[in-house]
N, C-alpha and C positions, 0 to 999 in steps of 0.2 A: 689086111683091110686098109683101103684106101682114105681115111679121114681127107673128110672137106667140108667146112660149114666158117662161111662167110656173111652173112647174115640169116634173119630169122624166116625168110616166105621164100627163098629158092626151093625147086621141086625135092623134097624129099626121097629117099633112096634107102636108107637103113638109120634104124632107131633102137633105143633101148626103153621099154616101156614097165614101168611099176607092177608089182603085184599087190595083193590087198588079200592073200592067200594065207594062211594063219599071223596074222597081222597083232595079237595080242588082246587082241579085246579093249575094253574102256580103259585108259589108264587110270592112276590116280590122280587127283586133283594133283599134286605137288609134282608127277611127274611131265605137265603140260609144257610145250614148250613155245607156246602163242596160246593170245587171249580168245583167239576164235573156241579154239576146244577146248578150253578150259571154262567159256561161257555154256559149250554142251555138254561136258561132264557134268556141271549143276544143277542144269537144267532135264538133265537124265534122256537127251535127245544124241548122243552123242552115238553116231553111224556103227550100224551090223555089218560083221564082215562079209555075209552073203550079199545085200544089198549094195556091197561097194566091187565086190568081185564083180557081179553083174553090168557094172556100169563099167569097169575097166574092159570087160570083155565085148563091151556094146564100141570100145575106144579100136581095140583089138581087129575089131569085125572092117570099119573103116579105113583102115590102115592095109588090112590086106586088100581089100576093094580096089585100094590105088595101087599094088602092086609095092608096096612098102615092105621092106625086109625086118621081120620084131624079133628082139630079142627080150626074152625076159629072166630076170635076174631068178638064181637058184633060190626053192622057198626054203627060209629059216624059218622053223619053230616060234610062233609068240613072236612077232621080230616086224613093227608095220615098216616096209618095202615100198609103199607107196610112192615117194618122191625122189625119184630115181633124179631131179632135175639136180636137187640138191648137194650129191653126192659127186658130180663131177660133170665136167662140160668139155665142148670139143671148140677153137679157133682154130681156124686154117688148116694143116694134116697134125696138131699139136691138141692130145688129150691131160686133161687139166683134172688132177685129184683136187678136190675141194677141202679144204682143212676146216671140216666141220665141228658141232659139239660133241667130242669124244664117246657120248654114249653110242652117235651111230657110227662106230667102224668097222662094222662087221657089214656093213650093208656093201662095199666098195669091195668086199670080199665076195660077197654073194655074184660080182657078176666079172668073176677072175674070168670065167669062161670066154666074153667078150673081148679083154682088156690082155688074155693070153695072144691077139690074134693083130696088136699092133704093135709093129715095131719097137721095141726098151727105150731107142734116141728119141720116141716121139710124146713118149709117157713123161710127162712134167708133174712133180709135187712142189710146190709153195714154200720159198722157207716156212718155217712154226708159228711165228710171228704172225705173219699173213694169213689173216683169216678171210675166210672167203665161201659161200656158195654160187649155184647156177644160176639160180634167179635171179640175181644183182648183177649178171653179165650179157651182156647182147651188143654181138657183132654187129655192124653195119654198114657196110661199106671198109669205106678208111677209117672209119672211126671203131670206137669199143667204147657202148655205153655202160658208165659200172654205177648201181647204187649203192650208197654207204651211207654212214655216219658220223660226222666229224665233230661231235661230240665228246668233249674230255669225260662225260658220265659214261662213255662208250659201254663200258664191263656191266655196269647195272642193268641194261638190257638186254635181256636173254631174244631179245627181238631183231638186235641185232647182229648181224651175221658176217658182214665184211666192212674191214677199216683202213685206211689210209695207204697201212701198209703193205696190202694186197693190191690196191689199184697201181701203186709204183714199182710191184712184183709186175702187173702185168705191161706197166710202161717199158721199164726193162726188156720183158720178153718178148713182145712185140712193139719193137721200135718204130718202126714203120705206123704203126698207127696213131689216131688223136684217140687218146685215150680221156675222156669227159667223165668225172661225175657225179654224182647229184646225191644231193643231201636230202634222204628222205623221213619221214614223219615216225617215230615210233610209237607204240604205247605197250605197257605191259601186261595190261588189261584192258582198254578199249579197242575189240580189232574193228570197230566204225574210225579208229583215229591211228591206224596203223601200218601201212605200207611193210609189210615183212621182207620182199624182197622189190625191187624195181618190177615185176613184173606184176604184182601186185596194183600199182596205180601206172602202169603206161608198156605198150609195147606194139611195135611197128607191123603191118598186116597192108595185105597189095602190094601193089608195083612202089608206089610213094606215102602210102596211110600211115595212121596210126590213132589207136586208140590211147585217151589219157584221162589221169584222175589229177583236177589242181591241187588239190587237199592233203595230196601222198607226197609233195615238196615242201621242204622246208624253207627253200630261197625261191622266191618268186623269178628271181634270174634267170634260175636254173631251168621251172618252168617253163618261161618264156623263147631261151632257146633252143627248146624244141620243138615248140612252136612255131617257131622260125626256121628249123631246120627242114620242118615236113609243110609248112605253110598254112593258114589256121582253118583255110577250105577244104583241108586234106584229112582237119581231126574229127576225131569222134571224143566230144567229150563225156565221161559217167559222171553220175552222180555218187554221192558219200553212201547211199544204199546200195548201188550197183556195183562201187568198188568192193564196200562186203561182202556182195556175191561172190565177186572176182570175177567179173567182165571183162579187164583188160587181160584176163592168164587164159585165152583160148589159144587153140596150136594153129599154127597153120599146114599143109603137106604142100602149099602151093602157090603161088602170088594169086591164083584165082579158085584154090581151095582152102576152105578153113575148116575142123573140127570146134563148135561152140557147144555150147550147155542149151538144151532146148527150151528153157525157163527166159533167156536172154532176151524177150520179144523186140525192145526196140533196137538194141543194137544188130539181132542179126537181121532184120529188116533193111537195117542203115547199111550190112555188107551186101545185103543183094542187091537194094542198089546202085552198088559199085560193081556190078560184074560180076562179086564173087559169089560162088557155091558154098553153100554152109551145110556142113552135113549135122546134124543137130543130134544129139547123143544125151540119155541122163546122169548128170554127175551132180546133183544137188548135196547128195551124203557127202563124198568127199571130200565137198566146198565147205563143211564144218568143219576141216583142219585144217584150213587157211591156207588150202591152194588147191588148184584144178588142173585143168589141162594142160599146159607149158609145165606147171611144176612137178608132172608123172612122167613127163617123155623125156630121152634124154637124146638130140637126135644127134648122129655120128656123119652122115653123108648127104650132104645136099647136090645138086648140079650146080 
């Protein structure tokens, strides 16, 4: 397999997409690992695994429309599979294991089938140190946006997922790039005040767009340049209730195709404006475990 993914809206080619296939049922309250679904564990609203298979397979259905090649991870027993995002990511022809939280390491096993099919020199693990998932990584150009933590209470938050010395793992490994990144907001119960991963409040969509949430930075700096970087006629900003939906985690398969949530009304009005096609899909259930569409794909091949 040819790994290539250089930024996020090049035409898509082959992905690896989540299951929601015996996913475990409601956990327990202590086993949450964000405050999204641990607000629907209480609340006794927390998502049927029929209702979520449904929606991955309304994802499914899209993907092959555009001629997109899916891989879906082997199903494990009891085992939620859903956010393949998190488990590992691709830059340039170099596939990246995520050094996530230990209880899911069976899921990077689940999709050997995939990960049999690229080259040993191109498969990179983390030093241990280096914590890191997908969502907190997006190519861009010359650059590699990463969101973290730099926070010395880092450990207390189960919220967050990548620290310092992950970002200077991936300086190291791609030197060639500007490696940027942004300190974002956590909470370990309010997911209204929580950015989980970068893709959670900001991510790049079209030829030069981007959708952003102010609220999910912690330094206004950091903020501002990207701002700057995409110019502020280019942004689409959410609001603190939009980000909880998770507005800014839609996928894209194309600089003038995006997969969004069909509940999205003003901002996918704001991408048709732009040119782009929005194929609109329901993932509302799954957006109660604090991620959506970017956070299930895990894509391998762009043009």
């Amino acid at each position: 397999m040819n790994l290539h993914i250089t930024n996020e809206t090049s035409r898509l080619r082959a992905v690896v997409l989540g299951t929601a296939e015996s996913f475990g049922g409601t956990p327990d309250l202590s086993e949450a690992y964000d405050p999204k679904s641990r607000e629907h564990i209480k609340a006794g609203t927390y998502p049927k695994e029929e209702d979520m298979v449904r929606e991955m397979d309304a994802v499914a259905k899209v993907l092959e429309k555009y001629n997109v090649k899916v891989y879906r991870p082997k199903v494990l027993k009891d085992y939620n599979q859903i956010f393949t995002r998190d488990i590992a990511f691709v830059i340039e022809d170099k596939f990246i294991k995520s050094n996530i939280l230990p209880d899911r390491e069976k899921e990077i096993e689940a999709i050997s089938h995939v990960i049999d099919q690229i080259p040993e020199s191109q498969i990179i693990k983390l030093p241990e140190e280096a914590h890191i998932e997908g969502g907190d990584v997006m190519p861009y150009g010359d650059y590699l946006l990463v969101g973290t933590y730099y926070g010395e209470d880092y450990k207390d938050y189960i919220t967050a997922r990548t620290n310092m010395q992950a970002v200077k793992a991936l300086q190291e490994l791609f030197p060639n790039k500007k490696v940027v990144s942004f300190n974002l907001k956590k909470s370990n119960t309010e997911p209204r005040d929580n950015a989980l991963h970068l893709d959670c409040c900001f991510q790049p969509v079209g030829k030069d767009k981007a959708i952003i949430y102010k609220g999910g930075f912690l330094e206004e700096k950091e903020y501002n340049w990207l701002v700057d970087l995409f110019g502020k006629e280019n942004i689409f900003e959410i609001t603190r209730d939009e980000m909880y939906n998770m507005n800014s985690n839609i996928f894209s398969i194309a600089e003038d195709v995006v997969i969004s949530e069909r509940n999205f009304t003003r901002l996918n009005t704001w991408l048709r404006d732009q040119g782009i096609t929005v194929e609109e899909v329901p993932y509302a259930e799954i957006a109660k475990q604090e991620g959506l569409l970017r956070c299930s794909t895990l894509p391998l091949i762009r043009d």
